[in-house]
N, C-alpha and C positions, 0 to 999 in steps of 0.2 A: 582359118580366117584371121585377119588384121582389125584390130580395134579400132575404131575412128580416133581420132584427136593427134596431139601433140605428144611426140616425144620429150624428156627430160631436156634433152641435148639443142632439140629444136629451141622448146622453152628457152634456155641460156643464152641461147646464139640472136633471138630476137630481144633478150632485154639487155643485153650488151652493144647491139647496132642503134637501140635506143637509146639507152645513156650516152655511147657516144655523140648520138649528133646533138639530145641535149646540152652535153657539155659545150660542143662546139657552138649551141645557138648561143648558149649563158656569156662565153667566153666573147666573144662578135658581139652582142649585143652592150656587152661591158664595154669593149673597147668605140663601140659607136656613141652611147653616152659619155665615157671620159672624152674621146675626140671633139666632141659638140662643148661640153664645157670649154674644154682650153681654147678652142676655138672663138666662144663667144666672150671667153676672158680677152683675148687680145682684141679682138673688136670694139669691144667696148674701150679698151686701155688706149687704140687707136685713135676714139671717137672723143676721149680725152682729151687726148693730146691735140688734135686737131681743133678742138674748141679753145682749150688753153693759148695757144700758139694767135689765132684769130682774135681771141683778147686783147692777148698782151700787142699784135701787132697795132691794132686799133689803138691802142691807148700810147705807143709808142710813138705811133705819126704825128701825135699831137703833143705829144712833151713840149713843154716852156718852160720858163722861169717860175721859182713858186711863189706862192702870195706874199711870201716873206722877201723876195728877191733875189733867194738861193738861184747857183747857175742850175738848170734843167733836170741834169742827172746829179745824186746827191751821194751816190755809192752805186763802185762797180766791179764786181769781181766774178772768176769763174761757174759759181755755184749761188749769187745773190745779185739784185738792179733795184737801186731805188731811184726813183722818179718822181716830177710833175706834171698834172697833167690834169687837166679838167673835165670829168669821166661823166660828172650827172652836168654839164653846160649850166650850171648856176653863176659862171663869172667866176670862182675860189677855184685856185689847182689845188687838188688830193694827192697828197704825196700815199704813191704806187710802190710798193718792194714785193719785188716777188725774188722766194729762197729755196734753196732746199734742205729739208729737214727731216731725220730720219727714212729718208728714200720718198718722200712726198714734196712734188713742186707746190708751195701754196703763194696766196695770196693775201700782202696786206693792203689795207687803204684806211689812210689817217686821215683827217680832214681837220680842215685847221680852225680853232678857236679863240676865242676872248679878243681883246681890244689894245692892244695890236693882236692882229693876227701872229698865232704859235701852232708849232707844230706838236703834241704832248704826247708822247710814243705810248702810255698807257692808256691813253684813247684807241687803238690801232683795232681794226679788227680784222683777225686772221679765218681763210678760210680756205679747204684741201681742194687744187685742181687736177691732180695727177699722181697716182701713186706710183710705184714702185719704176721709181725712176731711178737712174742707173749714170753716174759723174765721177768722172776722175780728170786728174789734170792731165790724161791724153785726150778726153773726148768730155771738154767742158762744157757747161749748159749754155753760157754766155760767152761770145766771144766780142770783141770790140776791136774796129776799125779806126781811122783817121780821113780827115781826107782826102790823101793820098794812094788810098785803096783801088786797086785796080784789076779786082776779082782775083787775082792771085798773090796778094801780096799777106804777109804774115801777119795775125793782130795784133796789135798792141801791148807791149809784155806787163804781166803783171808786177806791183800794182801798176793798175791803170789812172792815167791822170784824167781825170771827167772830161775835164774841158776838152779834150781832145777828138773825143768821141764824135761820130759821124754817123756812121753806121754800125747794128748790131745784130751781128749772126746769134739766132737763138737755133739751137739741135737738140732736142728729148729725146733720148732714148727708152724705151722700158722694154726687155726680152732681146730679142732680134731686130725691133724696130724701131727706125730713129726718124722723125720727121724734122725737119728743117725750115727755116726760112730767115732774108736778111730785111733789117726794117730801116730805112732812112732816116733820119732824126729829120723830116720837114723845116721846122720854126728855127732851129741851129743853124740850119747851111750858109758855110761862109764861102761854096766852091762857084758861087750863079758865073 
């Protein structure tokens, strides 16, 4: 007569189809939480950047002159834009610089004091919109137009001369993804 139960052989054969699919769940399972992270990394990196970009576009349409009489734009290069621009509607333009710095687009806004009005760069207060943002002199943060621009024409080589400026292609990139938009300088145009 035969004993009931499990042979040795059986034993081994069933906790060896076990470990494996454990392994296989462990392994699937890891790769669905790192996919979820990186994933929720760029989304958010996205949702940055598209906040950032609708800032700066807002506050670009309405550049003027600063309260000191500076022309509009005060500095402009691949990778840095300083501006005027009257952000809280108090009547004073806040001079606007937005740089990049250590792979983060941030944000300054100076606001101008004492009697005359001054601009005093140790009042500035800096704050992070975008990290790991990604510039080089083929694929620059800032580009600058004239108005002469006619969606395909070169932008303005650097250094840029302010006065010149018309329109301003801004492109962020950070990873694989680069969001774009070009913003009209409104209170500047000399092309009516």
């Amino acid at each position: 007569k035969y004993k009931k139960g499990f042979s040795l052989i059986e034993f081994l054969t069933v906790i060896f189809i076990v470990s494996v699919v454990s392994i296989a769940i462990g392994i699937f399972s890891k790769d669905i939480f790192s996919l979820s992270r990186i994933l929720g990394a760029d989304l958010s990196s996205q949702q940055e950047m598209r906040v950032a970009l609708k800032q700066i576009s807002a506050e670009l349409r309405s550049t003027s002159l600063s309260s000191t009489g500076s022309f509009a734009i005060a500095e402009a290069s691949s990778t840095s834009l300083t501006f005027y621009s009257d952000i809280d509607d108090d009547g004073t333009k806040e001079r606007l610089r937005y740089f990049l710095q250590n792979s983060v687009l941030k944000r300054g806004v100076l606001v101008p004091t004492g009697n005359p009005l001054s601009y005093n760069p140790a009042n500035e207060t800096v704050t992070d919109l975008v990290r790991g943002v990604y510039a080089t002199a083929a694929t620059p943060i800032f580009s600058y137009y004239d108005t002469n621009y006619d969606g395909q024409s070169a932008p303005l080589a650097q250094p840029v001369t302010t006065t010149q400026v018309r329109l301003i292609k801004i492109s962020i990139t950070v990873g694989n993804v680069t969001v774009t938009t070009q913003i009209s300088l409104r209170n500047i145009k000399d092309n009516l």
